[in-house]
mmCIF file of the N, C-alpha and C atoms, coordinates in Angstrom:
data_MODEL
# 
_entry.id   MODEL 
# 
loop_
_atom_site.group_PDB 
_atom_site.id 
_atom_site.type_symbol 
_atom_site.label_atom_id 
_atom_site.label_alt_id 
_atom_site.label_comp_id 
_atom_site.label_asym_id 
_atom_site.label_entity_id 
_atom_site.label_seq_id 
_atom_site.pdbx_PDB_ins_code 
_atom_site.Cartn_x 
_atom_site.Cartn_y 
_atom_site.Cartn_z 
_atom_site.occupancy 
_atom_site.B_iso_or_equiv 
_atom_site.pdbx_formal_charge 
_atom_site.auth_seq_id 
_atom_site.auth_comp_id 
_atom_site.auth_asym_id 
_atom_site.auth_atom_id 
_atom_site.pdbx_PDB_model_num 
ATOM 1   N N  . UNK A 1 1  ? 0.852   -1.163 0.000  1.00 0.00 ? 1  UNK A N  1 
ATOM 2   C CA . UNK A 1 1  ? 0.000   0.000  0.000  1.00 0.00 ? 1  UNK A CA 1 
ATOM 3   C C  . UNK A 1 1  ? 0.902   1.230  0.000  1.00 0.00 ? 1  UNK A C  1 
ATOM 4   N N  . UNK A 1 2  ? 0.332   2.207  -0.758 1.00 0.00 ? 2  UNK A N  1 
ATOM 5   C CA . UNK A 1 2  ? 1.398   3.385  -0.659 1.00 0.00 ? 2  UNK A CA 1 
ATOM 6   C C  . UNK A 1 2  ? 1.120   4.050  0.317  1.00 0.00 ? 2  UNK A C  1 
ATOM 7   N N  . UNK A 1 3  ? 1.545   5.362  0.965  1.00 0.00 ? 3  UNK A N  1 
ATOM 8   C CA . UNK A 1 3  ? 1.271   6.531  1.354  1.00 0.00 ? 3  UNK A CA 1 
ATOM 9   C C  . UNK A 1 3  ? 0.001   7.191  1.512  1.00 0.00 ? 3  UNK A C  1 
ATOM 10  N N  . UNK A 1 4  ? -0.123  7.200  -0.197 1.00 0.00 ? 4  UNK A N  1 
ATOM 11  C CA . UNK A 1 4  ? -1.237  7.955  -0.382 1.00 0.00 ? 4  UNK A CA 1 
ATOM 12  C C  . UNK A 1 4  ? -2.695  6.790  -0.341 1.00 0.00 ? 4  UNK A C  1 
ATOM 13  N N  . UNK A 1 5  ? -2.401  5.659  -1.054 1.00 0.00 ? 5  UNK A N  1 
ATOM 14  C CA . UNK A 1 5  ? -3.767  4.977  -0.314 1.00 0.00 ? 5  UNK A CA 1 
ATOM 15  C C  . UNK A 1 5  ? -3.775  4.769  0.966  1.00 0.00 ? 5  UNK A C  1 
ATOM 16  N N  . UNK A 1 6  ? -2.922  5.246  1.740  1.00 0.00 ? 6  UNK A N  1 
ATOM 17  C CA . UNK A 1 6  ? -3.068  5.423  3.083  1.00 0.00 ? 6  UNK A CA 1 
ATOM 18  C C  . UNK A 1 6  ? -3.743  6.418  3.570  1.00 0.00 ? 6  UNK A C  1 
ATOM 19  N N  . UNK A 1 7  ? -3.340  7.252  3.230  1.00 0.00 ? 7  UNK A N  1 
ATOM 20  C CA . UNK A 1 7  ? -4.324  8.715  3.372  1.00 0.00 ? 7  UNK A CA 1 
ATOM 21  C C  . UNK A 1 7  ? -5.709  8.571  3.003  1.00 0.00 ? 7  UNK A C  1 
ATOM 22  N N  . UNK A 1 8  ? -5.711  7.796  1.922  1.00 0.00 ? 8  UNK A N  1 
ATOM 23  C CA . UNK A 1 8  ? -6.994  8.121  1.433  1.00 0.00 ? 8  UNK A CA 1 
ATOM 24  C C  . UNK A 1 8  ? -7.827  7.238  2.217  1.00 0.00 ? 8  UNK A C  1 
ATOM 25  N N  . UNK A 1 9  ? -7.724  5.886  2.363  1.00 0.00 ? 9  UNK A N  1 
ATOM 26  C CA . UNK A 1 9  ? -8.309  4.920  3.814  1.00 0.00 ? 9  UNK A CA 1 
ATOM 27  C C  . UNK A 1 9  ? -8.760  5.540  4.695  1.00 0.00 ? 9  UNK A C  1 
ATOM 28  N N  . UNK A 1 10 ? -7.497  6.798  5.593  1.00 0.00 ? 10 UNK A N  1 
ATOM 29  C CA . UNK A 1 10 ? -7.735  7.196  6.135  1.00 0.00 ? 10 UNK A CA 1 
ATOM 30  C C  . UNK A 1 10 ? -8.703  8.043  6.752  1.00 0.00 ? 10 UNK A C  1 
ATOM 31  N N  . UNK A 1 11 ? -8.427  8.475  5.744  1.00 0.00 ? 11 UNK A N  1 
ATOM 32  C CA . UNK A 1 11 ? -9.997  10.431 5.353  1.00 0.00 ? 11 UNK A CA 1 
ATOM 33  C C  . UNK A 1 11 ? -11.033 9.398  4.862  1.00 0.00 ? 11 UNK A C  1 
ATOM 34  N N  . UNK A 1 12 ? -11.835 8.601  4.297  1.00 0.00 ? 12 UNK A N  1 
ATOM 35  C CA . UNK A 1 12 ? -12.430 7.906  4.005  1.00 0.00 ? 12 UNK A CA 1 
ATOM 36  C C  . UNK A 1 12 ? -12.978 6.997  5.568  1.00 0.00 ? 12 UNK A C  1 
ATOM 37  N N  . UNK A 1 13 ? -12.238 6.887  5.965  1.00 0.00 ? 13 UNK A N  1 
ATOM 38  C CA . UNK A 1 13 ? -12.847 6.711  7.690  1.00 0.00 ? 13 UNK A CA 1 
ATOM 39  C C  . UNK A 1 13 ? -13.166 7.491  8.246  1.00 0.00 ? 13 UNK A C  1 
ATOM 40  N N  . UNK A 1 14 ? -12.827 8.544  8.073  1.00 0.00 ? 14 UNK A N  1 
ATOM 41  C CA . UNK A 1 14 ? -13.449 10.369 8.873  1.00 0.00 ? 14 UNK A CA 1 
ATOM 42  C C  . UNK A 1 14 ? -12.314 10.339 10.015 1.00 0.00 ? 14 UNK A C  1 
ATOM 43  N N  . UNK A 1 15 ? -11.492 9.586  10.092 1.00 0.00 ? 15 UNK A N  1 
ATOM 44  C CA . UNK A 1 15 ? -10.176 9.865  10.889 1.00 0.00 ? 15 UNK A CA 1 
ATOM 45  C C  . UNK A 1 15 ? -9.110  11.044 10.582 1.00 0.00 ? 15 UNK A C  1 
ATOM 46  N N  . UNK A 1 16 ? -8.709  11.950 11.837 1.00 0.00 ? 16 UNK A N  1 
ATOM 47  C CA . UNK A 1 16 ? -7.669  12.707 11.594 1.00 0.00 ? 16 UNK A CA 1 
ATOM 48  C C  . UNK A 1 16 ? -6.160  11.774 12.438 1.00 0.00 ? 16 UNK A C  1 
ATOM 49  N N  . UNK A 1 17 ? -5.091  12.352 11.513 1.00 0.00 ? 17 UNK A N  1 
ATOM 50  C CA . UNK A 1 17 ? -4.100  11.568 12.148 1.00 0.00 ? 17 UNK A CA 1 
ATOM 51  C C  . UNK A 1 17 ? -3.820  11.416 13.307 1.00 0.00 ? 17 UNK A C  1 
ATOM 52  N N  . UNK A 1 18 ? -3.931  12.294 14.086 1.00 0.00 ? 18 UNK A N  1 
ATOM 53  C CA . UNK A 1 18 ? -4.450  12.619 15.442 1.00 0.00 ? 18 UNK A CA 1 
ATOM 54  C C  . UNK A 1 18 ? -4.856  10.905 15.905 1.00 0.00 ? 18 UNK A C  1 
ATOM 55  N N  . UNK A 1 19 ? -6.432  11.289 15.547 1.00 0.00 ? 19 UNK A N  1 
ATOM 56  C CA . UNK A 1 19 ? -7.104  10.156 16.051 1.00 0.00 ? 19 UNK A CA 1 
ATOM 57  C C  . UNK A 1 19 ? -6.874  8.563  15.572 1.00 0.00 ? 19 UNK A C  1 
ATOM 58  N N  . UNK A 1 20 ? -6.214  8.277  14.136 1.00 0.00 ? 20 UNK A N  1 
ATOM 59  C CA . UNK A 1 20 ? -5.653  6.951  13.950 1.00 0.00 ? 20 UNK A CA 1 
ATOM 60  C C  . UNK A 1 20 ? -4.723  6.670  15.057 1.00 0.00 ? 20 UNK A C  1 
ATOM 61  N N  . UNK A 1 21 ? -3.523  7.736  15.132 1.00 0.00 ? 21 UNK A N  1 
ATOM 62  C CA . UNK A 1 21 ? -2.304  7.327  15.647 1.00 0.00 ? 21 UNK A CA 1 
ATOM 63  C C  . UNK A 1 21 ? -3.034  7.285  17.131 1.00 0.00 ? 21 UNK A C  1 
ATOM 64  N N  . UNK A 1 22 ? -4.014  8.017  17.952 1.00 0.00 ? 22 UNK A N  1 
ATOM 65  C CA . UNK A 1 22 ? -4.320  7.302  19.440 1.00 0.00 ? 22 UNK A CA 1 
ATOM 66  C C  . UNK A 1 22 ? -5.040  6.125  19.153 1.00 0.00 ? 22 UNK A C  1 
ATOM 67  N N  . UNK A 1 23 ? -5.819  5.886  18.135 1.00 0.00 ? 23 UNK A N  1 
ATOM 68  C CA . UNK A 1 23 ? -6.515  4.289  18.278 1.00 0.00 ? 23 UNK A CA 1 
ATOM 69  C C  . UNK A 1 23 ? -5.556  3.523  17.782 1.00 0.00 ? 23 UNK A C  1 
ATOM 70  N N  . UNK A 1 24 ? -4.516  3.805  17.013 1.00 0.00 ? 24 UNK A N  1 
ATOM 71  C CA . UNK A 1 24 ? -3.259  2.347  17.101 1.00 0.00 ? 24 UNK A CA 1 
ATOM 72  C C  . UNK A 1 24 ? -2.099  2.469  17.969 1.00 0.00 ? 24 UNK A C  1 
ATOM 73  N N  . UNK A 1 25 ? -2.238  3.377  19.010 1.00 0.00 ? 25 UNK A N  1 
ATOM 74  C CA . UNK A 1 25 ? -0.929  3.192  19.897 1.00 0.00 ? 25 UNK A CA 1 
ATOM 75  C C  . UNK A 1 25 ? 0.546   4.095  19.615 1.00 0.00 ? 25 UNK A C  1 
ATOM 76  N N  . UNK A 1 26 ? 0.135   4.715  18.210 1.00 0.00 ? 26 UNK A N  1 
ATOM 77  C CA . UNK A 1 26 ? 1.127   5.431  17.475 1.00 0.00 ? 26 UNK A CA 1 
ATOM 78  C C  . UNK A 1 26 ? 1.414   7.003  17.495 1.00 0.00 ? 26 UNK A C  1 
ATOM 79  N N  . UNK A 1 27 ? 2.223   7.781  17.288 1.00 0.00 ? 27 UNK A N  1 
ATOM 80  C CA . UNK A 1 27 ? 1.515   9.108  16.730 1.00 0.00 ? 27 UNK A CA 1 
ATOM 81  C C  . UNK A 1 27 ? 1.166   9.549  15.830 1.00 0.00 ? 27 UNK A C  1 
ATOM 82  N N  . UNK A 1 28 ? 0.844   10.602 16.062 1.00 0.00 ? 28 UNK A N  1 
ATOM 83  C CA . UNK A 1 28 ? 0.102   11.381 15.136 1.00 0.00 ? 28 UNK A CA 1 
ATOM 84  C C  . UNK A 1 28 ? 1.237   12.011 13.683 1.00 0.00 ? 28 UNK A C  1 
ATOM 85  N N  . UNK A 1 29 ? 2.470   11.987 14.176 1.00 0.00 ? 29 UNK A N  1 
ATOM 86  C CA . UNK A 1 29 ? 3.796   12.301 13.250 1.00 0.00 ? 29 UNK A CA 1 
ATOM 87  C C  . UNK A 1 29 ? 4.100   10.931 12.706 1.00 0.00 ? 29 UNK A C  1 
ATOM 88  N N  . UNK A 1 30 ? 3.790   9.907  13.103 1.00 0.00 ? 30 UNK A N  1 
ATOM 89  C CA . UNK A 1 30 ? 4.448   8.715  12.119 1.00 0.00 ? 30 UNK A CA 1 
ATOM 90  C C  . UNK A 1 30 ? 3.077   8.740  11.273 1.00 0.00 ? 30 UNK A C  1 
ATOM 91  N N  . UNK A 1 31 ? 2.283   8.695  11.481 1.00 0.00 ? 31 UNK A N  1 
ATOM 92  C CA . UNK A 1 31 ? 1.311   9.097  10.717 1.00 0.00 ? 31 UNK A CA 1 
ATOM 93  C C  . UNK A 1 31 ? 1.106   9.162  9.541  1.00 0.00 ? 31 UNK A C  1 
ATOM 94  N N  . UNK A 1 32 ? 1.868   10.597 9.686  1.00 0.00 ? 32 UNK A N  1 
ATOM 95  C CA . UNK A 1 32 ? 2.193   11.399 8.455  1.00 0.00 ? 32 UNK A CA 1 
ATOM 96  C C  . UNK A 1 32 ? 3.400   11.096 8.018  1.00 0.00 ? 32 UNK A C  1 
ATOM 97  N N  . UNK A 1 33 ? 4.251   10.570 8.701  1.00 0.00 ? 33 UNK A N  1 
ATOM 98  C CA . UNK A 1 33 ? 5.070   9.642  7.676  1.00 0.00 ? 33 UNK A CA 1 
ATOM 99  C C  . UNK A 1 33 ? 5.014   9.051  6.805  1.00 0.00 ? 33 UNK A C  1 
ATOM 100 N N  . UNK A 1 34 ? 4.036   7.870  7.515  1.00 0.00 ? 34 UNK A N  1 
ATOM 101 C CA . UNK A 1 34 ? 3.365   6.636  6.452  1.00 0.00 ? 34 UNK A CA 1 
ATOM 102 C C  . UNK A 1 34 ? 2.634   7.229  5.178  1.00 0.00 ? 34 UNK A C  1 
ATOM 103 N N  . UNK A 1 35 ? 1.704   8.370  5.530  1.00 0.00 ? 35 UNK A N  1 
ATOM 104 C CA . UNK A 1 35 ? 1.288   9.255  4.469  1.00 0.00 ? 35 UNK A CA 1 
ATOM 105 C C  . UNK A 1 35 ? 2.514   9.956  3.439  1.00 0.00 ? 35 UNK A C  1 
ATOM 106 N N  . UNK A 1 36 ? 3.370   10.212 3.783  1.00 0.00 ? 36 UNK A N  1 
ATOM 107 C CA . UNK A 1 36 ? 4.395   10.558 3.026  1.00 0.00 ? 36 UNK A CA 1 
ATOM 108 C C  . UNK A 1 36 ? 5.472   10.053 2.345  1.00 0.00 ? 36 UNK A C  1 
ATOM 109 N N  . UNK A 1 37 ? 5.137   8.935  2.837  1.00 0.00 ? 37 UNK A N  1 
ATOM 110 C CA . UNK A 1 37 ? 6.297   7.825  2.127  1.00 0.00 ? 37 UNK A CA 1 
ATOM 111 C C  . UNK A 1 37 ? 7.303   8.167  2.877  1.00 0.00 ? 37 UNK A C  1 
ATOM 112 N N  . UNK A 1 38 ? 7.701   8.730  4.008  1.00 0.00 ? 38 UNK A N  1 
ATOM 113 C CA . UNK A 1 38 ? 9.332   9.127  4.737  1.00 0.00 ? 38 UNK A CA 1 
ATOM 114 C C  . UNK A 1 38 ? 9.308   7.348  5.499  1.00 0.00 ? 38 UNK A C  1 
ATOM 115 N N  . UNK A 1 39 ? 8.405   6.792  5.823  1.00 0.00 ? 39 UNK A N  1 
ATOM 116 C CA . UNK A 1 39 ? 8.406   5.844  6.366  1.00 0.00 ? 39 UNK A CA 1 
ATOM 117 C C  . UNK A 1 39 ? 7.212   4.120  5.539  1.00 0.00 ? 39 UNK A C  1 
ATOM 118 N N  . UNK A 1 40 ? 8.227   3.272  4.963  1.00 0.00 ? 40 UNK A N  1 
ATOM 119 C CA . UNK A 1 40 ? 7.321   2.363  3.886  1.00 0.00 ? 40 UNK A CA 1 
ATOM 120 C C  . UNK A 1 40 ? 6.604   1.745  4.930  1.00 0.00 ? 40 UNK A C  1 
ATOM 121 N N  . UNK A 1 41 ? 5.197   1.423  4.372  1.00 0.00 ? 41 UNK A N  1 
ATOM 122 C CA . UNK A 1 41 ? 4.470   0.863  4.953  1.00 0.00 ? 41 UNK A CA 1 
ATOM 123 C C  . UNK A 1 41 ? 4.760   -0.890 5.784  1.00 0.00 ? 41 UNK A C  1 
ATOM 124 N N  . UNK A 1 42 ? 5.278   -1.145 4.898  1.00 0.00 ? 42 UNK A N  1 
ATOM 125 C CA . UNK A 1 42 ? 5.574   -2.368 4.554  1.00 0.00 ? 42 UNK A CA 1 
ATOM 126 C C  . UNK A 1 42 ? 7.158   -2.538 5.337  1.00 0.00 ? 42 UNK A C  1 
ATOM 127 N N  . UNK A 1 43 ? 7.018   -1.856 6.089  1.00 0.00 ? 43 UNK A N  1 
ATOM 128 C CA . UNK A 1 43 ? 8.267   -2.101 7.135  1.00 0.00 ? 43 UNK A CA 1 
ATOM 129 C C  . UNK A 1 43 ? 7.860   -2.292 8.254  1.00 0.00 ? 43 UNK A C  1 
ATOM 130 N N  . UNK A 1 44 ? 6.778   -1.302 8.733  1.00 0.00 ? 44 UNK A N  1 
ATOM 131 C CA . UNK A 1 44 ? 6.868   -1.150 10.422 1.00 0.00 ? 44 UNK A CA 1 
ATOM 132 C C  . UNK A 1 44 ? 5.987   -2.617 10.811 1.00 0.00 ? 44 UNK A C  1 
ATOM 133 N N  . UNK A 1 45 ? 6.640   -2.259 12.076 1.00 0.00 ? 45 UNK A N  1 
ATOM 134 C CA . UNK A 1 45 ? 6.276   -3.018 12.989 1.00 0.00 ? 45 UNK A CA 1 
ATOM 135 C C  . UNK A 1 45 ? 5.211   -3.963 12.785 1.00 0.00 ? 45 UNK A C  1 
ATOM 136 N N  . UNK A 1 46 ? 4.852   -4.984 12.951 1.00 0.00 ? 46 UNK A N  1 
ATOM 137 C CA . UNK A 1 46 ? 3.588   -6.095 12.707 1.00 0.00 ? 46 UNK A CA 1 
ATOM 138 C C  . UNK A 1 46 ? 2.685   -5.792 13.726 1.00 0.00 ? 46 UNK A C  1 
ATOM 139 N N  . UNK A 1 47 ? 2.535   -5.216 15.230 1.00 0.00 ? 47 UNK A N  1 
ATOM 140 C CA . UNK A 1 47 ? 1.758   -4.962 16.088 1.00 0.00 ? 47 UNK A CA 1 
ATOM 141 C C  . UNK A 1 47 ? 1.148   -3.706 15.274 1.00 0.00 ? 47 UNK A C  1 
ATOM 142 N N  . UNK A 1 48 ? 2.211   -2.657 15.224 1.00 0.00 ? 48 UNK A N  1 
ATOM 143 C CA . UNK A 1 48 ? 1.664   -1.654 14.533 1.00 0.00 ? 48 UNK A CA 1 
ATOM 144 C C  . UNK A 1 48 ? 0.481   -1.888 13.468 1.00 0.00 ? 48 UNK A C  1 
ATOM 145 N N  . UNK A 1 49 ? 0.961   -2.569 12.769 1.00 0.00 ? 49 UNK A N  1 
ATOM 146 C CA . UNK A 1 49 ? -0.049  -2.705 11.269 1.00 0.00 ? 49 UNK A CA 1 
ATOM 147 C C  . UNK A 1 49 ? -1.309  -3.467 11.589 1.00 0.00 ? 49 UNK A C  1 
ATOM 148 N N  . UNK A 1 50 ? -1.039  -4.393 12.677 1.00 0.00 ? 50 UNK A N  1 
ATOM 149 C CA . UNK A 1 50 ? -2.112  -5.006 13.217 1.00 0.00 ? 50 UNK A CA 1 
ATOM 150 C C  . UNK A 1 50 ? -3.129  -3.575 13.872 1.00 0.00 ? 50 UNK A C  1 
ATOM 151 N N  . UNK A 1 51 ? -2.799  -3.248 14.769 1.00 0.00 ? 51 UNK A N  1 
ATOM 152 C CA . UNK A 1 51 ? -4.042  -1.701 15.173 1.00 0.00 ? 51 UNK A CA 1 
ATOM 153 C C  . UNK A 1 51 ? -4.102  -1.171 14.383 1.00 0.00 ? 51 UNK A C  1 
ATOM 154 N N  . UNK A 1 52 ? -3.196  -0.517 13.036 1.00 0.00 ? 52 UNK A N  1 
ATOM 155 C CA . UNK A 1 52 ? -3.858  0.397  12.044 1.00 0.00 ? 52 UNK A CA 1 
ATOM 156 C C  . UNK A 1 52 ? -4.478  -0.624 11.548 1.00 0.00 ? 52 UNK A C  1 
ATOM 157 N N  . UNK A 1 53 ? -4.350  -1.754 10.859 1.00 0.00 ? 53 UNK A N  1 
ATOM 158 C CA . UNK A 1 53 ? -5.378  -2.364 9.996  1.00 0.00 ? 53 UNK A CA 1 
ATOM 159 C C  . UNK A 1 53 ? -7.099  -2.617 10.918 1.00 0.00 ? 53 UNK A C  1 
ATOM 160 N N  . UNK A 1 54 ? -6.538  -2.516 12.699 1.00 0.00 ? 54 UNK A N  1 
ATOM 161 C CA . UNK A 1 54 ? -7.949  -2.857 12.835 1.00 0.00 ? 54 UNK A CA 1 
ATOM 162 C C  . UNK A 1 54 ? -8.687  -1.535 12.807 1.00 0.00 ? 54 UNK A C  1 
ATOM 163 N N  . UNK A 1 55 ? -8.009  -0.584 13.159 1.00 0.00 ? 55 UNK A N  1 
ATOM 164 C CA . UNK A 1 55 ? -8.527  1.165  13.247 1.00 0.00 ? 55 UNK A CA 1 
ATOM 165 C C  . UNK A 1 55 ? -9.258  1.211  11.807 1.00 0.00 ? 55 UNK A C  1 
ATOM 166 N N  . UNK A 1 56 ? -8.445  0.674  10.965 1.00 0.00 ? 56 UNK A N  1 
ATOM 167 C CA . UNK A 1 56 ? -9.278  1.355  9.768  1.00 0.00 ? 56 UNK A CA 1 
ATOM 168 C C  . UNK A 1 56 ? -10.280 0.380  8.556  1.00 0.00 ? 56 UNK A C  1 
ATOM 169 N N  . UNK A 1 57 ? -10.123 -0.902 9.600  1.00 0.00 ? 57 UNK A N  1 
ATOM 170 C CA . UNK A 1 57 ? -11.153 -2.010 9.178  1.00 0.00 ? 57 UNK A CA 1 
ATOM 171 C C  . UNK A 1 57 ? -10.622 -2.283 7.657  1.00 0.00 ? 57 UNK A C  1 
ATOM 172 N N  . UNK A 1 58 ? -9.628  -2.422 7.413  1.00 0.00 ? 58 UNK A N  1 
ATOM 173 C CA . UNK A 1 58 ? -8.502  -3.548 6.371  1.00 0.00 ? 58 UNK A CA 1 
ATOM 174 C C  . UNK A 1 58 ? -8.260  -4.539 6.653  1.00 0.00 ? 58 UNK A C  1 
ATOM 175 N N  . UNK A 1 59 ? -7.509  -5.230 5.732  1.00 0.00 ? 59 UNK A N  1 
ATOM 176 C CA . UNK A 1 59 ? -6.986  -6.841 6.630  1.00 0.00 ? 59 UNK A CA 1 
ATOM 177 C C  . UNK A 1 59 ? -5.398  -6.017 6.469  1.00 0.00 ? 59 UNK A C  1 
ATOM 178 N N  . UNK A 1 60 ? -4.680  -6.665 7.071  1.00 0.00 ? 60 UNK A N  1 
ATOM 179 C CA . UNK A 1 60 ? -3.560  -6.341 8.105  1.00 0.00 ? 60 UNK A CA 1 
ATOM 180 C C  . UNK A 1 60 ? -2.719  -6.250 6.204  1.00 0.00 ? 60 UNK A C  1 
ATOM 181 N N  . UNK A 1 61 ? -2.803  -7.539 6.277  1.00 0.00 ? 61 UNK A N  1 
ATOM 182 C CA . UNK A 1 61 ? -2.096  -8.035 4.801  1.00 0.00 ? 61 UNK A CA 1 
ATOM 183 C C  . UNK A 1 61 ? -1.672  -6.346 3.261  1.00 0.00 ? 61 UNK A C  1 
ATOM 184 N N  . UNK A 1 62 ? -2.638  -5.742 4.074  1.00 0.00 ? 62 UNK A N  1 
ATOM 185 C CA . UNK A 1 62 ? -2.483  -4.774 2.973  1.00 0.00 ? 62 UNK A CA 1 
ATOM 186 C C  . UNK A 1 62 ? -1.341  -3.588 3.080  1.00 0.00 ? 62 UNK A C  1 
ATOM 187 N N  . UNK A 1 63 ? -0.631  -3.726 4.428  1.00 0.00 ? 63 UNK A N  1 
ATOM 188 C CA . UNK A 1 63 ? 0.312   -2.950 4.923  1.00 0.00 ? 63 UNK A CA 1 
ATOM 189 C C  . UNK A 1 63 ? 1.819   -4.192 3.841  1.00 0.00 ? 63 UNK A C  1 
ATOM 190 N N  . UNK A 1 64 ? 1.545   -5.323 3.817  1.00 0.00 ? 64 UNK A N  1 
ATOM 191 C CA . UNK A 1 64 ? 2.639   -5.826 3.407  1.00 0.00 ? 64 UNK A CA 1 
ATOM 192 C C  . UNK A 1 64 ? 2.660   -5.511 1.603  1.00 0.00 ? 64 UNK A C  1 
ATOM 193 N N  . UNK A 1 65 ? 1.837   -5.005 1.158  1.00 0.00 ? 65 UNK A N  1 
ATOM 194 C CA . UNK A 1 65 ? 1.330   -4.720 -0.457 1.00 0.00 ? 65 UNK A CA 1 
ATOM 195 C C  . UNK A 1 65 ? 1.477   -3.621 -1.292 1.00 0.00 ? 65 UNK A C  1 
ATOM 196 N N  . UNK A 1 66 ? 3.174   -3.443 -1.789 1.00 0.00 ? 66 UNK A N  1 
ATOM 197 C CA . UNK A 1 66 ? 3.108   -2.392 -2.209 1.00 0.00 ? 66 UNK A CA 1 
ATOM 198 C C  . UNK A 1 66 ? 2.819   -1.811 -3.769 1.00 0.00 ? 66 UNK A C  1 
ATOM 199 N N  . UNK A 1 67 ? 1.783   -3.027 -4.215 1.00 0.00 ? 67 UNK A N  1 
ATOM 200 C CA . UNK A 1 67 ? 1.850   -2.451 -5.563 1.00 0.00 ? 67 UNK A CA 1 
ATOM 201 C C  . UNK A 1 67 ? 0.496   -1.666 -5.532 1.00 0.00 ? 67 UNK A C  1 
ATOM 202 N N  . UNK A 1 68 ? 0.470   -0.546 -5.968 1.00 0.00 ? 68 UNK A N  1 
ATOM 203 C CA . UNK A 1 68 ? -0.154  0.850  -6.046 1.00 0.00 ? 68 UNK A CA 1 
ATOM 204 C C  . UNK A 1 68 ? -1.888  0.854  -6.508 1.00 0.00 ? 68 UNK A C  1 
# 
């Protein structure tokens, strides 16, 4: 998944980064990392991707998927 279908998941949930990064344990600046590509999805942490995937009702699997 890129960045930007990250973002867009995101806003599409009515979530501000703010509020993803307190319902997965994260902040609100990695966040916007992941939104920015400064940080690939498809790296972090497996707990991590596990709460964002449940925050934003994905299967987890889509953090490991980077074709666009």
């Amino acid at each position: 998944m890129t960045g930007q279908e990250f973002k867009s998941i995101r806003k599409s949930a009515g979530l501000t980064q703010q509020a993803l990064g307190d319902m997965a344990g994260t902040s609100r600046r990695s966040i916007a990392k992941y939104e920015s590509g400064e940080i690939d999805l498809g790296q972090i942490e497996v707990k991590t991707a596990i709460r964002l995937a449940n925050a934003l009702n994905i299967p987890v699997e889509r953090f490991g998927d980077s074709a666009p």
